[in-house]
N, CA, C and O atoms as CSV, one atom per row, in Angstrom:
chain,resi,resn,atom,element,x,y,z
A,1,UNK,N,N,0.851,-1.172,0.000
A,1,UNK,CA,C,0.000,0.000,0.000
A,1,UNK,C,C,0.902,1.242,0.000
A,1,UNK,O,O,1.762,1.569,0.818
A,2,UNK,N,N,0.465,1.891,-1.193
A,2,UNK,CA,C,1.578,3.696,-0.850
A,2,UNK,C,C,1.059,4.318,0.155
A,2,UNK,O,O,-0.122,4.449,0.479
A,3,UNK,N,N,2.447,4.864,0.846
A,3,UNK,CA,C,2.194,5.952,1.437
A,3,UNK,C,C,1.315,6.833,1.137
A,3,UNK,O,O,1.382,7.275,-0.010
A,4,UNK,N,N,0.301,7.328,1.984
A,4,UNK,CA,C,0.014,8.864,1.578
A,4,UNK,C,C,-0.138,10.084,2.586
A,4,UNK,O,O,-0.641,10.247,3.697
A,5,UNK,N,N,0.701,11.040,1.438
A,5,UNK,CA,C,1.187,12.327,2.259
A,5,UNK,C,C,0.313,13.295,2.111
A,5,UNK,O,O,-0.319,13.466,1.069
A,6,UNK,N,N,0.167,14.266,3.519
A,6,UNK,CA,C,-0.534,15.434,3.490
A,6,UNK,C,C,0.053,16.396,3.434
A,6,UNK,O,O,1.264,16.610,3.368
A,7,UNK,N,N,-1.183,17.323,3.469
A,7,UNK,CA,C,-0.424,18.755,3.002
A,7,UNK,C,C,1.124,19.359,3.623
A,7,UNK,O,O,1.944,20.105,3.088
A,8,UNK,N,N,1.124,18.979,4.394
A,8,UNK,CA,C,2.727,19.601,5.568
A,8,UNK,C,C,3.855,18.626,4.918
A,8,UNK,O,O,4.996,19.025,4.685
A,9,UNK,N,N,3.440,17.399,4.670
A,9,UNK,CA,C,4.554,16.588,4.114
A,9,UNK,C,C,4.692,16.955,2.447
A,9,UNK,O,O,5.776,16.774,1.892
A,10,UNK,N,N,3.844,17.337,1.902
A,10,UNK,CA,C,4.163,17.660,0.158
A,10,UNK,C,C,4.360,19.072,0.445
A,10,UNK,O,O,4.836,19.661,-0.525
A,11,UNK,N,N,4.152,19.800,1.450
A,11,UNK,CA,C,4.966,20.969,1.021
A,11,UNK,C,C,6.279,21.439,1.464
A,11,UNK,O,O,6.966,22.428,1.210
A,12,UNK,N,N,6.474,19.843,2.616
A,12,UNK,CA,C,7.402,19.872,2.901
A,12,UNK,C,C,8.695,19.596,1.858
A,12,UNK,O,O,9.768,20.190,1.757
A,13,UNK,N,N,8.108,18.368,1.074
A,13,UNK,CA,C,8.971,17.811,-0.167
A,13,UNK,C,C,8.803,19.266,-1.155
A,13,UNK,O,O,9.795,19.754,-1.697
A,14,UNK,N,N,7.984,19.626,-1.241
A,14,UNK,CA,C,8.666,21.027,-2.418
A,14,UNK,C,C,9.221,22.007,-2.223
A,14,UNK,O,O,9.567,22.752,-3.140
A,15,UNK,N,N,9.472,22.280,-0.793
A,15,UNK,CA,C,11.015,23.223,-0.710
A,15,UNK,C,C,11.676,22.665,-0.132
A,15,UNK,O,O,12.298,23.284,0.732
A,16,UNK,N,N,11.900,21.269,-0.275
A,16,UNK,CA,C,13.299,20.983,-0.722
A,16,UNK,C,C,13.895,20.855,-1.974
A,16,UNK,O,O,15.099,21.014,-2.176
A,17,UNK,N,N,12.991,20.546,-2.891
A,17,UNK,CA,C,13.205,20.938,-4.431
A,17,UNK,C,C,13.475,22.190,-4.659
A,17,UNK,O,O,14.626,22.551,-4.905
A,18,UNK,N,N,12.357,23.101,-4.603
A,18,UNK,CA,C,13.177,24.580,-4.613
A,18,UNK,C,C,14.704,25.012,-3.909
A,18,UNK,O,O,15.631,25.576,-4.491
A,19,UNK,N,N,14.674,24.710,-2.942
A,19,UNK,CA,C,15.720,25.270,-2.087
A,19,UNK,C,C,16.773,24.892,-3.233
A,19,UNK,O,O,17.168,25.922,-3.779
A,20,UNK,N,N,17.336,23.760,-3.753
A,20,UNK,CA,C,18.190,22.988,-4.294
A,20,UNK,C,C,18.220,24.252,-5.648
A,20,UNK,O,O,19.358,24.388,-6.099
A,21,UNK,N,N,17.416,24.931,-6.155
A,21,UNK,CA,C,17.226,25.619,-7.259
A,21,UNK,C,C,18.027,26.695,-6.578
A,21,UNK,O,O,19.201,26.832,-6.921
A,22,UNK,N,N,17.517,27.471,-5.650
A,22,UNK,CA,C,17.359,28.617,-5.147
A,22,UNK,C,C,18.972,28.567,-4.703
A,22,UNK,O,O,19.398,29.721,-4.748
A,23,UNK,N,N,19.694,27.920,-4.419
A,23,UNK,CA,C,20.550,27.953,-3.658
A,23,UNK,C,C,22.040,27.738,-4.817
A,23,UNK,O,O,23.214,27.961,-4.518
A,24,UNK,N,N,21.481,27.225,-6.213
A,24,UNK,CA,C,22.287,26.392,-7.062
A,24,UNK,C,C,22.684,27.898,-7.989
A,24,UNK,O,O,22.076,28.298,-8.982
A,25,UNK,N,N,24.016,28.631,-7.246
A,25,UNK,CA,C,24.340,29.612,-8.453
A,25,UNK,C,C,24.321,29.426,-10.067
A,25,UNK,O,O,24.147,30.418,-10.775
A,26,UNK,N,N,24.509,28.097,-10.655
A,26,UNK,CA,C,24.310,27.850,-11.816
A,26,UNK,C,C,22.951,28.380,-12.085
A,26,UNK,O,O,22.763,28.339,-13.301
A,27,UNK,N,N,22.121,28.769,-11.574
A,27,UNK,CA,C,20.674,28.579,-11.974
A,27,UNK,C,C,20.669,30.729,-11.916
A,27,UNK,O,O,21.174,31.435,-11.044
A,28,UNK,N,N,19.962,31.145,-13.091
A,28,UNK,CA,C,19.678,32.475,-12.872
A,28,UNK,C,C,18.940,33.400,-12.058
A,28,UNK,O,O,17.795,33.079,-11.740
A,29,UNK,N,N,19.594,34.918,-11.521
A,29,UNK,CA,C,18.823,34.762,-10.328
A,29,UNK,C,C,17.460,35.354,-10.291
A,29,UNK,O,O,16.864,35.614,-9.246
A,30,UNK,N,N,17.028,35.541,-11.421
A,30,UNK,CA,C,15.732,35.929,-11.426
A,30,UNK,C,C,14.953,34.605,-11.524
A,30,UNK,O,O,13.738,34.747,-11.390
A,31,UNK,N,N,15.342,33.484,-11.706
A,31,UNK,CA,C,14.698,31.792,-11.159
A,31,UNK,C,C,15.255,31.651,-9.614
A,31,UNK,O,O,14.315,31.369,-8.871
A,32,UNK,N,N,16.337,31.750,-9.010
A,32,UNK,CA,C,16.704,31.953,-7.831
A,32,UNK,C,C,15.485,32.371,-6.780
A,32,UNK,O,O,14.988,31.943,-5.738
A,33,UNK,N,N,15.288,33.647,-7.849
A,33,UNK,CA,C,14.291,34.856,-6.733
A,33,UNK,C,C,13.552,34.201,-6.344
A,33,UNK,O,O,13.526,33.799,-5.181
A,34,UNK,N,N,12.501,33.832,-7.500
A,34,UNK,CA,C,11.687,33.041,-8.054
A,34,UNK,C,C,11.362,31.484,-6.542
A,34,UNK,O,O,10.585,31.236,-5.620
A,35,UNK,N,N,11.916,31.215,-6.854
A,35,UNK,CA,C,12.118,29.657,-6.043
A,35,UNK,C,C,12.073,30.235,-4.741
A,35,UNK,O,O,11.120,29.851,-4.062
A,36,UNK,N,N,12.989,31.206,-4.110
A,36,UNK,CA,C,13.194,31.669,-3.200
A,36,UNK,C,C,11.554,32.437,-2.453
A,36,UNK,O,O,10.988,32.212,-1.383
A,37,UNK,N,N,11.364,32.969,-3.102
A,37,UNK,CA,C,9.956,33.557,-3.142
A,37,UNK,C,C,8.900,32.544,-2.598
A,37,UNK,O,O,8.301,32.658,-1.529
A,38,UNK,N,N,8.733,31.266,-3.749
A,38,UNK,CA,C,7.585,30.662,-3.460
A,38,UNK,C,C,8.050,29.314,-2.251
A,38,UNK,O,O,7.306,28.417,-1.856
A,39,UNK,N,N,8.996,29.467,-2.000
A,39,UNK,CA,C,9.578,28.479,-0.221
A,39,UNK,C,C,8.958,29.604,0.537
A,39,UNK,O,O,7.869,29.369,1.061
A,40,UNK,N,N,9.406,30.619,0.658
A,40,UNK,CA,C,8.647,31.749,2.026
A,40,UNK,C,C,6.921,31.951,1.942
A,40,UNK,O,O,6.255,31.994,2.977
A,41,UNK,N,N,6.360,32.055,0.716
A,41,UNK,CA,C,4.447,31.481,0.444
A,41,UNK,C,C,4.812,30.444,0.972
A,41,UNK,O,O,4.715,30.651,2.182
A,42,UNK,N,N,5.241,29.262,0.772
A,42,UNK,CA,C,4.765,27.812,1.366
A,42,UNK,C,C,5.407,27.900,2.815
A,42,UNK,O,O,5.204,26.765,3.244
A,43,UNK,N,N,5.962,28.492,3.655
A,43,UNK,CA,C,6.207,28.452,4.806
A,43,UNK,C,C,5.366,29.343,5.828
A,43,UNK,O,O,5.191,28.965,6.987
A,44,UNK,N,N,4.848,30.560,5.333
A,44,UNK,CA,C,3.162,31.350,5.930
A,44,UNK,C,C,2.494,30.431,6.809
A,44,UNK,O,O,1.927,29.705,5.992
A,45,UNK,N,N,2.301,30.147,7.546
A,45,UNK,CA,C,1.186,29.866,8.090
A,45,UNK,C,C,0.002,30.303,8.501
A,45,UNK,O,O,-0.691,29.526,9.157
A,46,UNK,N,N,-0.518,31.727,8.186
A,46,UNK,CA,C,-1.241,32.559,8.089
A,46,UNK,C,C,-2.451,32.258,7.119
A,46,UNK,O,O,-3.477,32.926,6.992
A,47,UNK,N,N,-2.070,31.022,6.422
A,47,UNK,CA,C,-3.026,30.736,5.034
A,47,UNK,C,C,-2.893,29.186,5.357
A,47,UNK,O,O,-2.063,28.615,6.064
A,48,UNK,N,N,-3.974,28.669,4.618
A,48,UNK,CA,C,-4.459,27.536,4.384
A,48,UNK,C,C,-3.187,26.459,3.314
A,48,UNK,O,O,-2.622,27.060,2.401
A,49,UNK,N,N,-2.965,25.459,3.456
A,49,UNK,CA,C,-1.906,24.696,2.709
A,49,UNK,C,C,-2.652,24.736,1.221
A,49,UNK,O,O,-1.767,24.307,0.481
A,50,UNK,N,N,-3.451,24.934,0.651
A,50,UNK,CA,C,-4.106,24.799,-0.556
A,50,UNK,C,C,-3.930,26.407,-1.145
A,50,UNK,O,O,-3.615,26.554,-2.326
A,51,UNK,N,N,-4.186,27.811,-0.111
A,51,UNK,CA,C,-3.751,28.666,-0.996
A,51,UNK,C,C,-2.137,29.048,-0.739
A,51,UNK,O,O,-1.570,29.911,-1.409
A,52,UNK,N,N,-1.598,28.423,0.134
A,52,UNK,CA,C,0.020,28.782,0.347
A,52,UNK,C,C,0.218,27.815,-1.057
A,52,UNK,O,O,0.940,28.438,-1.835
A,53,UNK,N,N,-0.167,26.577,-1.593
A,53,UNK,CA,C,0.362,25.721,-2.720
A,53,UNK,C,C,0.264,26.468,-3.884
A,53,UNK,O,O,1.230,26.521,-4.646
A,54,UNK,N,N,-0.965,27.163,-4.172
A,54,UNK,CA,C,-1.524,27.559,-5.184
A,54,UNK,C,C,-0.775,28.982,-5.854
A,54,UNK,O,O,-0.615,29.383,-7.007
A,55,UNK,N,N,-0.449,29.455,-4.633
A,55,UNK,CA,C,0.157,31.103,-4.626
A,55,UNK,C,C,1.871,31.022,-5.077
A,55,UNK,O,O,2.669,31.830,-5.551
A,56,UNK,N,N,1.919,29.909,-4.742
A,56,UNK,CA,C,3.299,29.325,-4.787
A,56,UNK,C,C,3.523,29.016,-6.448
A,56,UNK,O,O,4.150,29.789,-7.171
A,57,UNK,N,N,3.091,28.136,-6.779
A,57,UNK,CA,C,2.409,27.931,-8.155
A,57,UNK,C,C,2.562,29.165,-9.063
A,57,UNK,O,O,3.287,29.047,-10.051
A,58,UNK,N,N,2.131,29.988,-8.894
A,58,UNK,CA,C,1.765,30.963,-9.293
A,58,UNK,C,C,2.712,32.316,-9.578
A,58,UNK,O,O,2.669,33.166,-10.467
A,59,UNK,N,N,3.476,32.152,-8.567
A,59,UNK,CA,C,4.992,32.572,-8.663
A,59,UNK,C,C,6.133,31.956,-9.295
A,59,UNK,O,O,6.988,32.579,-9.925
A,60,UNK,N,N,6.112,30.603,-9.088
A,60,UNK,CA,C,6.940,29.864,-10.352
A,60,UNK,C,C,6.489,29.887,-11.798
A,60,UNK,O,O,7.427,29.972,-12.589
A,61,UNK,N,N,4.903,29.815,-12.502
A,61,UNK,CA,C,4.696,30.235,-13.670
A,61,UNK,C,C,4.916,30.947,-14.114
A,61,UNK,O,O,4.745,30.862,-15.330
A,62,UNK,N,N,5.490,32.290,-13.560
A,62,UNK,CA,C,6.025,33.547,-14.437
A,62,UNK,C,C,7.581,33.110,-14.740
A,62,UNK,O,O,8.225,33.966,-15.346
A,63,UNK,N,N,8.100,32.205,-14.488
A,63,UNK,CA,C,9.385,31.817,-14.828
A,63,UNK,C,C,9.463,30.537,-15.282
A,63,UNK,O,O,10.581,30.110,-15.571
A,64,UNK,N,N,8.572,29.882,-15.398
A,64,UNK,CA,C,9.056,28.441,-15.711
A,64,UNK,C,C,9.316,28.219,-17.317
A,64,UNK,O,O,9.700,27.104,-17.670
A,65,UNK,N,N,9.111,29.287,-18.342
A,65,UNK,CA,C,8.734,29.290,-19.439
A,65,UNK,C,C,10.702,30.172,-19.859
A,65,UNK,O,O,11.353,30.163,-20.904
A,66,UNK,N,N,10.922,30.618,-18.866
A,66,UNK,CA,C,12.374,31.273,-19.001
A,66,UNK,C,C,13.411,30.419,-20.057
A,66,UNK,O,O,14.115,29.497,-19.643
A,67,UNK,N,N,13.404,30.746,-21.110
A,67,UNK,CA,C,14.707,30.519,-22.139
A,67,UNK,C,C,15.817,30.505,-21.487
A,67,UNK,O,O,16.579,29.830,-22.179
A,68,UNK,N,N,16.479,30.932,-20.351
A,68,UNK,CA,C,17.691,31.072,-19.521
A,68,UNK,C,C,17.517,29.432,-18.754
A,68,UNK,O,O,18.439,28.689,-18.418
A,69,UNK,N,N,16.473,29.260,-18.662
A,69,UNK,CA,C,16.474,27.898,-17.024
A,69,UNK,C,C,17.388,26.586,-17.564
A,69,UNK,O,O,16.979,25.893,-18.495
A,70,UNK,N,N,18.491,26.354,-16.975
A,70,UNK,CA,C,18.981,24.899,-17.255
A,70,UNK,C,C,17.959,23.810,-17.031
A,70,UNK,O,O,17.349,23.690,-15.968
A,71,UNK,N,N,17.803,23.048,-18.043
A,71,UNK,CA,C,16.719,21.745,-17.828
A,71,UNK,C,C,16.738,21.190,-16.979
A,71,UNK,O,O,15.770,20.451,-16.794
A,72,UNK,N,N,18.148,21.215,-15.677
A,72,UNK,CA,C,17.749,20.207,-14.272
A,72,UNK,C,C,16.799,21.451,-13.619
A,72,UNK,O,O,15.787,21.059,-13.038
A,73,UNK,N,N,17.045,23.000,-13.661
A,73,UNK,CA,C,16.098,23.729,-12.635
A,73,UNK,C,C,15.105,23.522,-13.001
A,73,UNK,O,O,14.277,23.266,-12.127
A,74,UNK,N,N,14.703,23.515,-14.230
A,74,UNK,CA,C,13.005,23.385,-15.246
A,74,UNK,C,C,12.634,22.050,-14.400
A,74,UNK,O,O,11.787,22.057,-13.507
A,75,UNK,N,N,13.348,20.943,-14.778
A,75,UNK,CA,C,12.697,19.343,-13.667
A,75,UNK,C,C,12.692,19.904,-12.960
A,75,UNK,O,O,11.513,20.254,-12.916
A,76,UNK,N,N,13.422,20.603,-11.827
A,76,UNK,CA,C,13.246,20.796,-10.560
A,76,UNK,C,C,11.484,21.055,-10.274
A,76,UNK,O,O,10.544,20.355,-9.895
A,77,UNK,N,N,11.690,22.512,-10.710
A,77,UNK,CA,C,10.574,22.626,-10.649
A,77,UNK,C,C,9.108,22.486,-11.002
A,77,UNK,O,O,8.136,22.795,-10.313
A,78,UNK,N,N,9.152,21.876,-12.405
A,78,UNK,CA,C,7.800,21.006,-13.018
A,78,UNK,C,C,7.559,19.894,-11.597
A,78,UNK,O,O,6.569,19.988,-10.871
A,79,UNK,N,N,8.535,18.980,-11.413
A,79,UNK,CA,C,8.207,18.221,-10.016
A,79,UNK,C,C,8.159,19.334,-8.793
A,79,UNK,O,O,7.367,18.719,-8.079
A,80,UNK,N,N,8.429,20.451,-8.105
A,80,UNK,CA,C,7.151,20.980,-7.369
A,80,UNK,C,C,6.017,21.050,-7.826
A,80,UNK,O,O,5.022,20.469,-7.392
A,81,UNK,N,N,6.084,21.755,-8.724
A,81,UNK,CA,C,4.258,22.115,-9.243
A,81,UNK,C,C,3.787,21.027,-8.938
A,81,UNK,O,O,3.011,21.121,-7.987
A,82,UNK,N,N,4.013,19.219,-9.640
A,82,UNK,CA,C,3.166,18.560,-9.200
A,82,UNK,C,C,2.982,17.700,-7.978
A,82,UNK,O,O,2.123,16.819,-7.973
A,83,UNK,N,N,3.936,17.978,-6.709
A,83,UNK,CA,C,4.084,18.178,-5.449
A,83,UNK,C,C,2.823,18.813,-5.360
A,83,UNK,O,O,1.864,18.042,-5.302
A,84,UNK,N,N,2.499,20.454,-5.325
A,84,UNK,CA,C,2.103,21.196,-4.955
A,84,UNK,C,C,0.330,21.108,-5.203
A,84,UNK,O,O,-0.629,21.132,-4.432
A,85,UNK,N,N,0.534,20.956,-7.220
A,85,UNK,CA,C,-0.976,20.540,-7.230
A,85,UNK,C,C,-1.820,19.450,-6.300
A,85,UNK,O,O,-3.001,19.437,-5.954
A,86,UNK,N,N,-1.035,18.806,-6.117
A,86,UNK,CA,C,-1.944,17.932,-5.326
A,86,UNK,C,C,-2.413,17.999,-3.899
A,86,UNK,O,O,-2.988,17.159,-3.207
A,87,UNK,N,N,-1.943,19.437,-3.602
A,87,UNK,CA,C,-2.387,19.877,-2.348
A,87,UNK,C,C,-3.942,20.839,-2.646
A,87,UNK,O,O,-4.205,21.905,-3.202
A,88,UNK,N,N,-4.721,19.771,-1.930
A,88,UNK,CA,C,-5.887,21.209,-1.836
A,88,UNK,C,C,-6.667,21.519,-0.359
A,88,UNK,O,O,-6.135,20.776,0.465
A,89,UNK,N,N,-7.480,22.143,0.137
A,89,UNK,CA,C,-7.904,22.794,0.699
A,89,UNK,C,C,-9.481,21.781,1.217
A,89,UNK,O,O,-10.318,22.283,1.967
């Protein structure tokens, strides 16, 4: 039987993916920002795990489309997003 994880544990697993971005000077720092940005939304606790996921989300789509991103940061982060989608509310 799989495991299954809740919201604190998948958002736990997606900044550690980010961080790995955020932290990886190879990676540009307007994707840096980027990554950096949506770990501090998913760490709020002020909000619900479904709109901290979503908001998060939402901040990586303005970059994920970046012509600059090396293809391991792009995996990186396509696997948050679907970390993240699967968090809802």
């Amino acid at each position: 039987m799989a495991a299954s994880y809740g919201p604190e544990e998948r958002t736990t697993q997606a900044i550690m993916i980010l961080q790995r971005v955020a932290e990886d000077p190879g990676v540009p720092r307007n994707i840096r920002r980027a990554a950096s940005e949506a770990i501090k939304m998913l760490q709020r606790k002020d909000l619900s795990p479904g709109l901290r996921a979503a908001n998060a989300i939402s901040i990586l789509d303005e970059v994920i489309t970046d012509p600059n991103m090396p293809l391991f940061a792009r995996t990186a982060i396509l696997q948050a997003f679907s970390i993240l989608e699967q968090i809802k509310d």
